[in-house]
C-alpha positions in Angstrom: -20.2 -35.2 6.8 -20.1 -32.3 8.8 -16.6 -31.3 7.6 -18.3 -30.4 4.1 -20.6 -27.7 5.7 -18.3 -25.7 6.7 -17.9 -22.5 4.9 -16.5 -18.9 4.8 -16.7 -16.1 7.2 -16.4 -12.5 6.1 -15.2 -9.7 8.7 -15.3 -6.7 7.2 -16.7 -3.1 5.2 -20.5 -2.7 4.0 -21.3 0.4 1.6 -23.4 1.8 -0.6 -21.0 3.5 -3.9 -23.1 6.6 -5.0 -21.7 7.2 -8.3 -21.8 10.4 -10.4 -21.0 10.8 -13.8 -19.8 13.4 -15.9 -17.2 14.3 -19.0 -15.0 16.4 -16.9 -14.5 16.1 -13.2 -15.5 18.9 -10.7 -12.3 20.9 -9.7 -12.8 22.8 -6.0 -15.6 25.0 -6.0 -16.4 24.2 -9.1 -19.8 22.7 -10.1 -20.4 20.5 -13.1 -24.0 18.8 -14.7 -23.7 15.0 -14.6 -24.8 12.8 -17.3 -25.9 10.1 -14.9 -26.1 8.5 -11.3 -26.2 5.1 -9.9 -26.3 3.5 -6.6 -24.7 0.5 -6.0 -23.4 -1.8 -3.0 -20.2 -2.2 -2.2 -17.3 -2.1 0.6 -14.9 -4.9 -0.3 -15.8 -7.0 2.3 -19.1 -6.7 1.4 -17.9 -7.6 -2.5 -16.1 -10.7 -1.6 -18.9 -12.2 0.6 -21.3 -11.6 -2.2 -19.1 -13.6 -4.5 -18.1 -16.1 -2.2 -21.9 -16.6 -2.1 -23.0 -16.7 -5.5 -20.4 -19.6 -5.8 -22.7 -21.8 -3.8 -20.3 -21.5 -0.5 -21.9 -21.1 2.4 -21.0 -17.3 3.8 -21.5 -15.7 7.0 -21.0 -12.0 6.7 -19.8 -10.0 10.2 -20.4 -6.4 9.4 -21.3 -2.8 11.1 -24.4 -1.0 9.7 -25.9 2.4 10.9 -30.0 2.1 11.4 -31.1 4.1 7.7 -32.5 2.7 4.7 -29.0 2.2 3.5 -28.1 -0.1 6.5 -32.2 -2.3 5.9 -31.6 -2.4 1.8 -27.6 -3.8 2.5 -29.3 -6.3 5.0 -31.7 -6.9 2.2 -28.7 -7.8 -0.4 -27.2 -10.1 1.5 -30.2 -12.3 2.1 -31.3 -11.7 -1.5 -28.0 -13.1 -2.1 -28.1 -16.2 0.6 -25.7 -14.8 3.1 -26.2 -15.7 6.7 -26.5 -11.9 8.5 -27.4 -12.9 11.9 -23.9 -11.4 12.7 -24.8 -8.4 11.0 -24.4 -5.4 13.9 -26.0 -2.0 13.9 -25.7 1.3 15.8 -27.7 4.3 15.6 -24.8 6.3 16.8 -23.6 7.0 13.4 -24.7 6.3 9.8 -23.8 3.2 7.4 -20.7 3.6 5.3 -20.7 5.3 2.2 -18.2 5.8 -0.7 -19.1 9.3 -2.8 -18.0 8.4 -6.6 -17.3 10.8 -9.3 -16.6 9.2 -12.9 -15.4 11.1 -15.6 -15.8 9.9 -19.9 -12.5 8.7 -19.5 -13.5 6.5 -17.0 -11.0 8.1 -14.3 -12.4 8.9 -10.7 -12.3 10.4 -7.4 -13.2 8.6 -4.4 -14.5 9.8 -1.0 -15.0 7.4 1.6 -16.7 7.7 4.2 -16.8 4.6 6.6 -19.5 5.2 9.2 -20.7 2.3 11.3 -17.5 0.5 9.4 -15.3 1.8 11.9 -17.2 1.6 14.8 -17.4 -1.7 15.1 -15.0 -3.1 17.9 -12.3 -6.6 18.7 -14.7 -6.5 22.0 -17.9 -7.5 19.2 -15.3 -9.5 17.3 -14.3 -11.9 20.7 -18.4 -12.4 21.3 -18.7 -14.6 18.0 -15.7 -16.4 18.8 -17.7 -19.5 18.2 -18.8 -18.6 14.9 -15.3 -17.8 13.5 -14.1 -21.2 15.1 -16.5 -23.3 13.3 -15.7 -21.7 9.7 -13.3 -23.1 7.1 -11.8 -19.5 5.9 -12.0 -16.4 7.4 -11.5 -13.3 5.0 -10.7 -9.6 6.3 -9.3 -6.3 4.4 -8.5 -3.4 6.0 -11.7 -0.8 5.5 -12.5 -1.2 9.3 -10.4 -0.8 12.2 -7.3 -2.5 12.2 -7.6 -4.0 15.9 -10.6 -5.7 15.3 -9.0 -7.5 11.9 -6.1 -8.4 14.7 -8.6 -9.7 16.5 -10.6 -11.8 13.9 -7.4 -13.3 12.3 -5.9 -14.3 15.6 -9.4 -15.6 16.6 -9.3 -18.0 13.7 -5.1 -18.9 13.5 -6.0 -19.9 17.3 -8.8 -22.0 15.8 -7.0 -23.4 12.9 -9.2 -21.6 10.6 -7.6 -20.6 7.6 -7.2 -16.9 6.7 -6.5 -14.4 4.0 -6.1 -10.7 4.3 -7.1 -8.8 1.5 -4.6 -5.9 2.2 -6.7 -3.3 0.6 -6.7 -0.3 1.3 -2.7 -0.1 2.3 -2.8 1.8 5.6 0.4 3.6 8.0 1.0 1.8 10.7 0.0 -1.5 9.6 1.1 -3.7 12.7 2.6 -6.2 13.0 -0.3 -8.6 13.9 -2.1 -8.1 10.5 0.4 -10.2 8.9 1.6 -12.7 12.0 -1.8 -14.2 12.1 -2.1 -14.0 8.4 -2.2 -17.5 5.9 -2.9 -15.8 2.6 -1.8 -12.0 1.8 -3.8 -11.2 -1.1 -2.0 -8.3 -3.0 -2.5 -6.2 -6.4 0.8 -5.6 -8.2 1.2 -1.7 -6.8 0.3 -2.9 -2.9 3.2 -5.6 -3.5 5.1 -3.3 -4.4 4.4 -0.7 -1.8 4.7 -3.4 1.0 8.2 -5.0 -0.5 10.2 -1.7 -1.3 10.7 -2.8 -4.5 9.6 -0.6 -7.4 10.2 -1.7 -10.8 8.5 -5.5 -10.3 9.6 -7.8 -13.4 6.0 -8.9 -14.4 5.4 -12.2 -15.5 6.7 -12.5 -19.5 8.9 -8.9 -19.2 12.3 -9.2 -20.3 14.3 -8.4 -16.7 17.1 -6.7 -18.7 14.3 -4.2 -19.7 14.6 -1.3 -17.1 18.0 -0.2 -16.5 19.9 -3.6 -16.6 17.9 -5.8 -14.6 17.5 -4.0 -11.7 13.8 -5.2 -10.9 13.1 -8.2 -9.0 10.8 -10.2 -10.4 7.2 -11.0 -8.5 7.9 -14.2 -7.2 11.2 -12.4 -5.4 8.9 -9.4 -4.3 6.5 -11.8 -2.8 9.3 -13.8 -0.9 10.8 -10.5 1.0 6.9 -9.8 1.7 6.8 -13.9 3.6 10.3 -12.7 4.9 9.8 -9.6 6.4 6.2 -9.8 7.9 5.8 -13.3 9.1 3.0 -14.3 6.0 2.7 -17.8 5.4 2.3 -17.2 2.1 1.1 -14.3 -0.5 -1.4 -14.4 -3.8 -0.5 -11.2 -6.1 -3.2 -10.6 -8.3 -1.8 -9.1 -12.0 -5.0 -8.4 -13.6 -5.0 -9.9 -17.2 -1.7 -11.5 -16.9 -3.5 -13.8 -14.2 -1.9 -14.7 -10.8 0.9 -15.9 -8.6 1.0 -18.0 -5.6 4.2 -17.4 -3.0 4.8 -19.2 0.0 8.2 -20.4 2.0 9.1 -23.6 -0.1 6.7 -23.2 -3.7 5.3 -21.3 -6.2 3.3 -21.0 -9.0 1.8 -18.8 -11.7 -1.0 -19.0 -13.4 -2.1 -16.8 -16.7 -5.5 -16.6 -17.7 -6.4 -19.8 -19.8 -8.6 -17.6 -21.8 -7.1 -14.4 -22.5 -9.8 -11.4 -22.4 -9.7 -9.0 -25.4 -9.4 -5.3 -24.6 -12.8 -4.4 -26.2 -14.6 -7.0 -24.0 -12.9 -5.5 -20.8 -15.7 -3.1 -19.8 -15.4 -2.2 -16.1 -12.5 -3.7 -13.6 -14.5 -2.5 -10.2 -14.3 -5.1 -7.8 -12.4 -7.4 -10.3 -10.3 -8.1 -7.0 -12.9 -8.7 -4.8 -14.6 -10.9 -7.0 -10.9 -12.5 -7.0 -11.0 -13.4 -3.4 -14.0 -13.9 -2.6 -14.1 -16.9 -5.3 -10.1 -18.3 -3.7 -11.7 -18.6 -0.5 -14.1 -20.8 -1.8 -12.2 -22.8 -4.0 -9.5 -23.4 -1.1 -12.1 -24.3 1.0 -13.1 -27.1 -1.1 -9.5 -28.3 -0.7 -8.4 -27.9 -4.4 -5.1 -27.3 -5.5 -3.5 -24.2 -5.4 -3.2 -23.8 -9.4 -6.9 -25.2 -9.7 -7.6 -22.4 -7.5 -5.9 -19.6 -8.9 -7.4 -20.7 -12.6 -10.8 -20.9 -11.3 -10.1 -17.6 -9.4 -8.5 -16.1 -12.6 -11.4 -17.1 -15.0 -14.4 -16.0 -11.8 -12.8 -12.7 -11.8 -12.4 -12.5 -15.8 -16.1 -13.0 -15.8 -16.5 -9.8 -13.8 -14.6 -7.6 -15.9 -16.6 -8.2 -19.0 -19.7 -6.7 -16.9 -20.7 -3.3 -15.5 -20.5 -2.8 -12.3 -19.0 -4.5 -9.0 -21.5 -7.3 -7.6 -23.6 -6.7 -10.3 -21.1 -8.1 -12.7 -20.3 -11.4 -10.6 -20.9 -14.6 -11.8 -23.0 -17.4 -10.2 -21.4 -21.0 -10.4 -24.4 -21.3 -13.2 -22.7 -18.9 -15.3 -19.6 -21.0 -15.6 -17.6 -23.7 -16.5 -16.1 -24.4 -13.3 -16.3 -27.3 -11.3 -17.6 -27.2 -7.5 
């Protein structure tokens, strides 16, 4: 059937993280000695292809790289990984993205990103692989490179009938309109649904409302409705780390908690725990199972993650778990 080849588009950020560690972190003009360095890849968009892909789905990944050996070895990743990068643009204008990471031994950071040939790449490249966008099942965006040529991916597919989820990650100013009109999924973390409802003391799943000052909160299923209200969404996945995850849309919801719960000593490193999140929806959703078959599987591919170092490094292949495909 061809209907079963179809698979998942990515349109978004490539990086490499260079990550420095030390006990304390460096305060202006100040130098510290590090205790280590790694380099890893990254970008989210990047993250959620490489999951979708380690899944089994097919992935095409639609990215801007500069021409430098960390634009040929990101190339490299993604075909290590089996990820179709014949959409994979480059420039020599500027360099590939990069995100400058300081860790300290408390494991808190400071983050400086600097995007690159991420935001250089245009809506006019976007409208030449019209084709390719068409032909997928889901498309997946976030918002590390410009926001006009997310527009013009997501409106690309909605015309198409292609499903789409927005990772809204990082939350911008200005987010227009657009971003959310053409929008299926809105895939949020608990502070970004906050940030995007107005409402700041979310009941969380299992919290007593009367907690906080008489039960002012709303809880996240409410949160997420004003989100479908206000921007135009058809629906909205909030992602609550270890309490698991919550689907929203006009007419139904549903929550689902982590069937196995995690202990706090096996919880090692939650980069890219979202990423890994989405990228592993997409592909369950586009294999037509239900949404709380989705959202377990999602829970459980992302729980994997968090119970490894790393981002990519720590994400499971369909081998590694008990899911069915």
């Amino acid at each position: 059937q061809m209907g079963d080849i179809k698979g998942i588009i990515v349109v978004g950020s490539s990086n490499r993280d260079l990550v420095g560690y030390c006990d304390v972190l460096p305060k202006p003009g100040q130098t510290v000695k590090g205790t280590d360095f790694k380099v890893h890849f990254g970008g989210k968009g990047a993250n959620q292809a490489i999951q979708a892909a380690r899944l089994g789905s097919p992935v095409i990944m639609v990215t801007k790289l500069g021409v430098d050996s960390n634009g040929k070895e990101t190339i490299q990743n993604y075909k290590d990984n089996g990820i179709d990068t014949k959409y994979v643009l480059q420039t020599d204008k500027v360099p590939s993205g990069v995100a400058l990471i300081n860790v300290d031994s408390k494991g808190n950071n400071s983050i400086l990103v600097s995007g690159g040939a991420n935001d250089a790449i245009t809506p006019e490249e976007i409208n030449t692989i019209r084709d390719v966008i068409s032909a997928s099942a889901v498309l997946i965006c976030q918002l590390e490179i410009p926001m006009d040529t997310t527009i013009s991916a997501l409106k690309i597919a909605r015309e198409s009938g292609v499903k789409t989820i927005l990772n809204l990650a990082p939350i911008l100013p200005g987010m227009k309109d657009e971003l959310f009109q053409y929008t299926d999924i809105l895939c949020v973390n608990e502070t970004e649904l906050s940030e995007l409802s107005g409402i700041h003391d979310i009941i969380l799943p299992g919290q007593d409302s009367n907690k906080e000052g008489g039960g002012k909160g709303e809880t996240v299923e409410e949160a997420a409705k004003q989100v479908i209200h206000k921007k135009g969404v058809k629906s909205v996945v909030v992602t609550l780390g270890e309490l698991g995850s919550v689907y929203v849309s006009g007419d139904e919801s549903c929550y689902v908690e982590l069937e196995d719960k995690i202990e706090k000593s096996k919880v090692i490193d939650t980069t890219g725990a979202g990423d890994s999140f989405i990228g592993s929806l997409a592909v369950f959703l586009s294999k037509g199972k239900s949404w709380k078959e989705s959202l377990n599987n999602a829970n459980k591919v992302a729980g994997y993650s968090v119970q490894r170092h790393g981002a990519q490094a720590s994400y499971a292949h369909s081998s590694d778990l008990h899911i069915s495909l």
